[in-house]
Biopython code that builds the backbone (N, CA, C, O; Angstrom):
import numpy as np
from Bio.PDB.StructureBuilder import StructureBuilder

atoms = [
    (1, "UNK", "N", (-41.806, 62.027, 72.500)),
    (1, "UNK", "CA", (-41.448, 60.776, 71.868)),
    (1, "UNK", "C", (-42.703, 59.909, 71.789)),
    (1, "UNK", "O", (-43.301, 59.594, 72.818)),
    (2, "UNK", "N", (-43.143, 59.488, 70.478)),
    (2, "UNK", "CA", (-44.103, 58.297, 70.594)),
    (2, "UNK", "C", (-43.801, 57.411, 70.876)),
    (2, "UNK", "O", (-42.700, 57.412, 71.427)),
    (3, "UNK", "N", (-44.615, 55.833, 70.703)),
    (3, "UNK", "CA", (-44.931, 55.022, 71.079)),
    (3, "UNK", "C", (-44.202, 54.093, 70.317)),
    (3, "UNK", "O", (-43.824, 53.073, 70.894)),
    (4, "UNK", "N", (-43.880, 54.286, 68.894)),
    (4, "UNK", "CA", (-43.165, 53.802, 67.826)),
    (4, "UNK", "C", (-41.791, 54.105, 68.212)),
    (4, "UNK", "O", (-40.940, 53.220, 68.303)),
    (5, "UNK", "N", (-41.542, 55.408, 68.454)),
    (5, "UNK", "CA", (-40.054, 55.738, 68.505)),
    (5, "UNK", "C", (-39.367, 54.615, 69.619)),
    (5, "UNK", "O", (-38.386, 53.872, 69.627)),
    (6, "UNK", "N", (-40.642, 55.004, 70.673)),
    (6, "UNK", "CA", (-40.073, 54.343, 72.166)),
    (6, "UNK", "C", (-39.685, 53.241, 71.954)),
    (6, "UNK", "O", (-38.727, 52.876, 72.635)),
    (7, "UNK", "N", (-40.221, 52.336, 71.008)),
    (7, "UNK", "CA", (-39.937, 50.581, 71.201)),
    (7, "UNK", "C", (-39.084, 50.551, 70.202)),
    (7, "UNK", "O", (-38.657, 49.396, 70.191)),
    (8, "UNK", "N", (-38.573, 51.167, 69.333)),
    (8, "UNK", "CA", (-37.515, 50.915, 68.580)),
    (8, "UNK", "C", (-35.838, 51.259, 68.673)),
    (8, "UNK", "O", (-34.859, 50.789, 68.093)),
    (9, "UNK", "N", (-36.046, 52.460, 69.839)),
    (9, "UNK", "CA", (-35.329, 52.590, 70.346)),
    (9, "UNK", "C", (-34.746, 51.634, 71.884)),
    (9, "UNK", "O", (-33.618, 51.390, 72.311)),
    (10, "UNK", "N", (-36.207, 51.271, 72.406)),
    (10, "UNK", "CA", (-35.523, 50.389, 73.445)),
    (10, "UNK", "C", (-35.046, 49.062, 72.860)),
    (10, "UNK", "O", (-34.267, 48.351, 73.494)),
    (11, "UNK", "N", (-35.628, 48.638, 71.346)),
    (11, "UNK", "CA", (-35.005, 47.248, 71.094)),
    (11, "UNK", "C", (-33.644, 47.651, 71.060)),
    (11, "UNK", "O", (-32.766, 47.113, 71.735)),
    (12, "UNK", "N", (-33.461, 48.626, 70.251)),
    (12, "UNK", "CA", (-31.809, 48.769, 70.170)),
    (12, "UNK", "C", (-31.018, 48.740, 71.217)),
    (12, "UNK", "O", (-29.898, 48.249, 71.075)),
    (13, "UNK", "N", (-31.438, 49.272, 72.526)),
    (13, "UNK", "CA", (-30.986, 49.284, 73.806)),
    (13, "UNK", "C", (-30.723, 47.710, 74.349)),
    (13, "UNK", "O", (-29.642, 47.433, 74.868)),
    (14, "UNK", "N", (-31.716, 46.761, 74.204)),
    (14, "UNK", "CA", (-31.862, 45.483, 74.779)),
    (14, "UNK", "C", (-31.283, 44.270, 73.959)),
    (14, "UNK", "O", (-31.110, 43.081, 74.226)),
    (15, "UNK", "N", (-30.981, 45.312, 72.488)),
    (15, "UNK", "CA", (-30.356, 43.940, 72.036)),
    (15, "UNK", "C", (-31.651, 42.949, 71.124)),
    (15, "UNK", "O", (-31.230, 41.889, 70.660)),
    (16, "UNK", "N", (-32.787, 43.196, 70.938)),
    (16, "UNK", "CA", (-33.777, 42.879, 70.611)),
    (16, "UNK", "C", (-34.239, 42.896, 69.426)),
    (16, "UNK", "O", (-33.604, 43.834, 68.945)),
    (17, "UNK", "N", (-35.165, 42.362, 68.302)),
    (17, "UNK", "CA", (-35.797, 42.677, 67.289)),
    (17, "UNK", "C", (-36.979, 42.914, 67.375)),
    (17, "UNK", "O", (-37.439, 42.809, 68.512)),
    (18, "UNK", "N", (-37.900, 43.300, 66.310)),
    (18, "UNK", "CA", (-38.993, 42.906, 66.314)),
    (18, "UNK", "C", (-39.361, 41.454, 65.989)),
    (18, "UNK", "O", (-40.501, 41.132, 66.324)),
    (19, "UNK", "N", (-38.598, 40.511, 65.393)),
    (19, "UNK", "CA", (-39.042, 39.555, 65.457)),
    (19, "UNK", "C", (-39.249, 38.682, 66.263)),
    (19, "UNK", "O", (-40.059, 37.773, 66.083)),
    (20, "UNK", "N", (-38.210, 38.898, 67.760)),
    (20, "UNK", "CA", (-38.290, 38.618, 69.077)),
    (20, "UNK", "C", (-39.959, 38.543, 69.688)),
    (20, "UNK", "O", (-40.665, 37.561, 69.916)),
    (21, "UNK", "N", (-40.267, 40.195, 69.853)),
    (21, "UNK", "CA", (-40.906, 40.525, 69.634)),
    (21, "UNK", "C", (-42.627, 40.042, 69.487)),
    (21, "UNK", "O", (-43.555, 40.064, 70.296)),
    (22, "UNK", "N", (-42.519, 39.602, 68.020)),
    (22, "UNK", "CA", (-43.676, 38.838, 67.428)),
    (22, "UNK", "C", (-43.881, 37.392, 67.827)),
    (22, "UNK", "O", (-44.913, 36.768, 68.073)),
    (23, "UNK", "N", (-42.906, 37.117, 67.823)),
    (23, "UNK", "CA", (-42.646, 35.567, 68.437)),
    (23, "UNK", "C", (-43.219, 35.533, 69.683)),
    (23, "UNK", "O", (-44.212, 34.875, 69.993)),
    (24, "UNK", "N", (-42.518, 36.320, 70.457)),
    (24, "UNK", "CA", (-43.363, 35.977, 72.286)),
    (24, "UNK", "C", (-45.358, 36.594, 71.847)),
    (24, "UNK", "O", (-46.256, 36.450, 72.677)),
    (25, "UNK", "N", (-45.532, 37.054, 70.818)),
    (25, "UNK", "CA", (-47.267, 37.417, 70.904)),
    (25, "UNK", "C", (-47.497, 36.680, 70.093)),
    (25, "UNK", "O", (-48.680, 36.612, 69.759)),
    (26, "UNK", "N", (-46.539, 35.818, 69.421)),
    (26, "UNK", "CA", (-47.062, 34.363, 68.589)),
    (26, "UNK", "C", (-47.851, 35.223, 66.848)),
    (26, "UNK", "O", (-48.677, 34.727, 66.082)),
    (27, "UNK", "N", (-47.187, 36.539, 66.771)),
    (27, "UNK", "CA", (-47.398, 36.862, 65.395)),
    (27, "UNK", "C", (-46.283, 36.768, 64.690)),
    (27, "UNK", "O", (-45.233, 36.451, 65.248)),
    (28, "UNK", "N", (-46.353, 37.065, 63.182)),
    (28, "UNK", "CA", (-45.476, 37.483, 62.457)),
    (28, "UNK", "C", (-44.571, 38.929, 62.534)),
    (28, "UNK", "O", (-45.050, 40.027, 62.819)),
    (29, "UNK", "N", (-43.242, 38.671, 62.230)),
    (29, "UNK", "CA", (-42.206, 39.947, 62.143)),
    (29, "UNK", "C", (-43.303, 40.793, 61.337)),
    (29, "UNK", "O", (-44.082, 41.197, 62.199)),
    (30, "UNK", "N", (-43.724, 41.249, 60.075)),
    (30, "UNK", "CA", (-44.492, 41.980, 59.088)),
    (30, "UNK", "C", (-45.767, 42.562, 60.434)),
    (30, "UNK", "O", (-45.759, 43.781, 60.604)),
    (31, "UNK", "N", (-46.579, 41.913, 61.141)),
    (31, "UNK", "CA", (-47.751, 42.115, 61.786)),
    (31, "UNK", "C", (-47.468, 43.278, 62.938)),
    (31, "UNK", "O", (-48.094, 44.318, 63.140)),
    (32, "UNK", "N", (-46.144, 42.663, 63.717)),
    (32, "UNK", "CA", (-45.614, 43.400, 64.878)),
    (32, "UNK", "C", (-45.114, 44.063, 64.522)),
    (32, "UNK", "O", (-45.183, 44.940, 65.383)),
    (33, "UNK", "N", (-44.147, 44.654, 63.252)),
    (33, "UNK", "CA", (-43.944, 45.958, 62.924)),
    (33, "UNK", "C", (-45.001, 47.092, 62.278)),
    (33, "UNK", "O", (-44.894, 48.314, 62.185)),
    (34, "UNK", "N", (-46.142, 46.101, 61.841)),
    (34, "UNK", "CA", (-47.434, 47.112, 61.411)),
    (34, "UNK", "C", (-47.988, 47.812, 62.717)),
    (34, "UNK", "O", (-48.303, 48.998, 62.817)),
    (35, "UNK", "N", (-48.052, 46.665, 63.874)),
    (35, "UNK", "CA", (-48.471, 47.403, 64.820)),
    (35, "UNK", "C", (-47.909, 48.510, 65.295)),
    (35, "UNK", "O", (-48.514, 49.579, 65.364)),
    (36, "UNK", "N", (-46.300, 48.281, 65.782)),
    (36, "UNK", "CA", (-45.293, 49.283, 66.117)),
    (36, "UNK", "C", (-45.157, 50.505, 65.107)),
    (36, "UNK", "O", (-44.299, 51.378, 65.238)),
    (37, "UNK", "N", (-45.671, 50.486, 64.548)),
    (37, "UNK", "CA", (-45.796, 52.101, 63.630)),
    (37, "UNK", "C", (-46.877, 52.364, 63.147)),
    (37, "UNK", "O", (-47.006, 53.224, 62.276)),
    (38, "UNK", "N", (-48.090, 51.501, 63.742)),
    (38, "UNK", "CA", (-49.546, 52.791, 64.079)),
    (38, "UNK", "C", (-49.719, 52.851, 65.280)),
    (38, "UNK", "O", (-50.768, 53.358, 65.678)),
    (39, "UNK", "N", (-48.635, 52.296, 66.341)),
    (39, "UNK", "CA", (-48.903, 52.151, 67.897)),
    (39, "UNK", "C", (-49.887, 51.979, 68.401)),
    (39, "UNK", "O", (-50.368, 52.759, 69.223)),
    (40, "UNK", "N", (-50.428, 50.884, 68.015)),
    (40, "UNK", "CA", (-51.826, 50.177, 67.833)),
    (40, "UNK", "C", (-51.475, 49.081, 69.376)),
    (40, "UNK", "O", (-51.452, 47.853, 69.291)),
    (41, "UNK", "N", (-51.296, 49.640, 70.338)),
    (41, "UNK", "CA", (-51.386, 48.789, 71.466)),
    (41, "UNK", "C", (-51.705, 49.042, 72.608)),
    (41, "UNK", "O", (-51.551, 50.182, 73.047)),
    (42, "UNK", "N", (-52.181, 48.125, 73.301)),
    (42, "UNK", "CA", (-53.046, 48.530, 74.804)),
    (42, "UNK", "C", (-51.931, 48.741, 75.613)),
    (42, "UNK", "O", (-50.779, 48.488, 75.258)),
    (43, "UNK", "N", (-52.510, 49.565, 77.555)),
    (43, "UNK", "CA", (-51.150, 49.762, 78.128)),
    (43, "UNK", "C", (-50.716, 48.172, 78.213)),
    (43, "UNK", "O", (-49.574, 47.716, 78.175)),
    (44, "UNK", "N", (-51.806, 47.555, 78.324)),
    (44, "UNK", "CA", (-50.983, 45.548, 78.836)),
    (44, "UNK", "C", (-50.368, 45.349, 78.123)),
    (44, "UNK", "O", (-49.338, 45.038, 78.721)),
    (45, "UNK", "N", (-50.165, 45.273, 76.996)),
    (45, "UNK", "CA", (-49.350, 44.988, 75.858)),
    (45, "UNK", "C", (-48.051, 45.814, 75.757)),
    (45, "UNK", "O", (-47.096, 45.195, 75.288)),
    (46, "UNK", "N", (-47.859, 46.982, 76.078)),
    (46, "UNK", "CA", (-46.884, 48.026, 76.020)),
    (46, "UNK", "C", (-45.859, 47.116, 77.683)),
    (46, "UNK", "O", (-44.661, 46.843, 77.757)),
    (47, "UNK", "N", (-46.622, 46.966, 78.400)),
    (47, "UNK", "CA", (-46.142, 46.558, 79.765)),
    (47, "UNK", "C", (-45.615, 45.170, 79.649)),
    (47, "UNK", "O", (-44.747, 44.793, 80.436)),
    (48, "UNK", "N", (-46.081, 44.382, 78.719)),
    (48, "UNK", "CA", (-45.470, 43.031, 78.163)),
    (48, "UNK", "C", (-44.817, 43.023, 77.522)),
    (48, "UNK", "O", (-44.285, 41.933, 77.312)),
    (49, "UNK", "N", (-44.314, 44.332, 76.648)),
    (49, "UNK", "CA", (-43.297, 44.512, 75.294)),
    (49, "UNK", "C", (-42.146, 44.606, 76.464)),
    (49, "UNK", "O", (-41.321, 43.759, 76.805)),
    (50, "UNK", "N", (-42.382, 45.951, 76.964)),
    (50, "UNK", "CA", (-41.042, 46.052, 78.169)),
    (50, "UNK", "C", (-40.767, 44.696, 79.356)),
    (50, "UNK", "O", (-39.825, 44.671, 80.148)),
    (51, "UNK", "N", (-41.600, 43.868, 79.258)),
    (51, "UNK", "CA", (-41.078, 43.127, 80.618)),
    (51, "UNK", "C", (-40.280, 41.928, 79.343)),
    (51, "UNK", "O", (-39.532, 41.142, 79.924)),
    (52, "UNK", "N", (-40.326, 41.744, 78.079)),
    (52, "UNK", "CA", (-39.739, 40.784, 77.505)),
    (52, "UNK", "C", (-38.253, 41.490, 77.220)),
    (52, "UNK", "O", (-37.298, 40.727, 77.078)),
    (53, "UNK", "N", (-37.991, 43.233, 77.116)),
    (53, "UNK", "CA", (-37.169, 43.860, 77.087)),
    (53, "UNK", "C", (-36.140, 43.809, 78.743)),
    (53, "UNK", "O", (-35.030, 44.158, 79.146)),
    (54, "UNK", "N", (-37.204, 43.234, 79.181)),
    (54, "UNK", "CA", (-36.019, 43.579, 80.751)),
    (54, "UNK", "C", (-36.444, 44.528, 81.343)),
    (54, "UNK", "O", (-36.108, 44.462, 82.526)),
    (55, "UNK", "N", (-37.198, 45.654, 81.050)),
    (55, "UNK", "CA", (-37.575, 47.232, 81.050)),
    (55, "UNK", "C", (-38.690, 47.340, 82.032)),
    (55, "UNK", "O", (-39.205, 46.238, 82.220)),
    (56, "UNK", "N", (-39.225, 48.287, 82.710)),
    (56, "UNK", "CA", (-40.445, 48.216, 82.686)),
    (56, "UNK", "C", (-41.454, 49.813, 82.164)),
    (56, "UNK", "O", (-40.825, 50.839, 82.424)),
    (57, "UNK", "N", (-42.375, 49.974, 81.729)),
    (57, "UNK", "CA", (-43.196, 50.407, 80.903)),
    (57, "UNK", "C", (-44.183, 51.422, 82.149)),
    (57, "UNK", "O", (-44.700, 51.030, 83.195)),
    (58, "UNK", "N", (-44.178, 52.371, 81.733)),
    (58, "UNK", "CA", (-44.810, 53.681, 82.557)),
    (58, "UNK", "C", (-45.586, 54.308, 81.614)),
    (58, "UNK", "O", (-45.351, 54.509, 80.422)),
    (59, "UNK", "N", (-46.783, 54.668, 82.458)),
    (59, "UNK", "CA", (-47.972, 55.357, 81.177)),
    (59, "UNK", "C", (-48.599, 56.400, 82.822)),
    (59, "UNK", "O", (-49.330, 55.905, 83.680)),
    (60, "UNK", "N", (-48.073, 57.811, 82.855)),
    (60, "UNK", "CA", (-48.902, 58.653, 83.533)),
    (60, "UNK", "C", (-48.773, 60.047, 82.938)),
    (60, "UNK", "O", (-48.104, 60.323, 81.943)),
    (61, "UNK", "N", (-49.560, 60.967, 83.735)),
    (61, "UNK", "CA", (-49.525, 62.355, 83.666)),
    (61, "UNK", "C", (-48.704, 62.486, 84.888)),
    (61, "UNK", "O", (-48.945, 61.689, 85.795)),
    (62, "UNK", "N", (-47.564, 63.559, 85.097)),
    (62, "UNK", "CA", (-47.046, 64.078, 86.539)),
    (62, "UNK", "C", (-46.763, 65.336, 86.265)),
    (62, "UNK", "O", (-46.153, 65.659, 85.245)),
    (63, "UNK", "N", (-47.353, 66.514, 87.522)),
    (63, "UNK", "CA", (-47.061, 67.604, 87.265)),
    (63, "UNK", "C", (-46.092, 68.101, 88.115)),
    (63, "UNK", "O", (-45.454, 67.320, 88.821)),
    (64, "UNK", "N", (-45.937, 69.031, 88.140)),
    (64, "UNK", "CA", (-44.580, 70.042, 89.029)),
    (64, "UNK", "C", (-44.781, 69.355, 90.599)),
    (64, "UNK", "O", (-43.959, 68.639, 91.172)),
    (65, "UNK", "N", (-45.783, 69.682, 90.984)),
    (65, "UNK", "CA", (-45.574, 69.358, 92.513)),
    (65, "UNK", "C", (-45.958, 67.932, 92.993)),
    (65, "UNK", "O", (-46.528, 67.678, 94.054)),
    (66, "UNK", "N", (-45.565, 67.055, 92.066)),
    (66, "UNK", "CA", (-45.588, 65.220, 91.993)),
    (66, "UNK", "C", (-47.046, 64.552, 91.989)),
    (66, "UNK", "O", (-47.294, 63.347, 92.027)),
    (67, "UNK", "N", (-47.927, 65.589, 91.936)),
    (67, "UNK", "CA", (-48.801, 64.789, 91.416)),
    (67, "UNK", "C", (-49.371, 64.035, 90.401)),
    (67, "UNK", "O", (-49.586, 64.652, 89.358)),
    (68, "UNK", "N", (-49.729, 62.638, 90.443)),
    (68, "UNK", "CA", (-50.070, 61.422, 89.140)),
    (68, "UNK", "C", (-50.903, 61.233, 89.067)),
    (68, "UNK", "O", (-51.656, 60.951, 89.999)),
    (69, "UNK", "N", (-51.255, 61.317, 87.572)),
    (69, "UNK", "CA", (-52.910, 60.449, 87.182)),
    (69, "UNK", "C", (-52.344, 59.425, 86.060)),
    (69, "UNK", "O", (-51.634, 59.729, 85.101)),
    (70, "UNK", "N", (-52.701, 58.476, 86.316)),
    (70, "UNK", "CA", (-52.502, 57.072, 85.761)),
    (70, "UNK", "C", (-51.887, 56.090, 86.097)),
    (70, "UNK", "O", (-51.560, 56.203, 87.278)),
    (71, "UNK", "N", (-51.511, 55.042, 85.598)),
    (71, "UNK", "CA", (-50.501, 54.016, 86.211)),
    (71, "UNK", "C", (-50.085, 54.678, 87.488)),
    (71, "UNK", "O", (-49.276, 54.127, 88.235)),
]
sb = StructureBuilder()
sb.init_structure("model")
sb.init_model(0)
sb.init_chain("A")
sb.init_seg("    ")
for serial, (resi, resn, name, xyz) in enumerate(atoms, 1):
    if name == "N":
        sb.init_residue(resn, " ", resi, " ")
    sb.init_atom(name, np.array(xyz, "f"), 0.0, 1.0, " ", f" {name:<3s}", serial, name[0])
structure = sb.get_structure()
């Protein structure tokens, strides 16, 4: 699942728009959906999309025997 899918699917989950969205980063609805479908965003920003969702936002590698690289 990308990065696009992910946030469009969690708005639907939260009840949310993108215009929500744009508003808390003080852009336009048109800007924040350009971003959200070239997934043109840092992890801080991904971690601020989910904390306005209620959610919180995970970015690692984990393999079989629980080891993590990242977040």
């Amino acid at each position: 699942m990308d990065i696009k899918e992910m946030i469009e699917l969690s708005l639907i989950h939260s009840n949310m728009t993108k215009t929500d969205i744009g508003n808390h980063f003080g852009v336009a609805q048109p800007n924040i959906s350009r971003r959200i479908k070239t997934s043109k965003f840092t992890k801080e920003e991904l971690e601020e999309i989910a904390h306005i969702m209620g959610a919180e936002y995970h970015s690692y590698f984990e393999f079989p025997d629980g080891t993590k690289f990242g977040d």
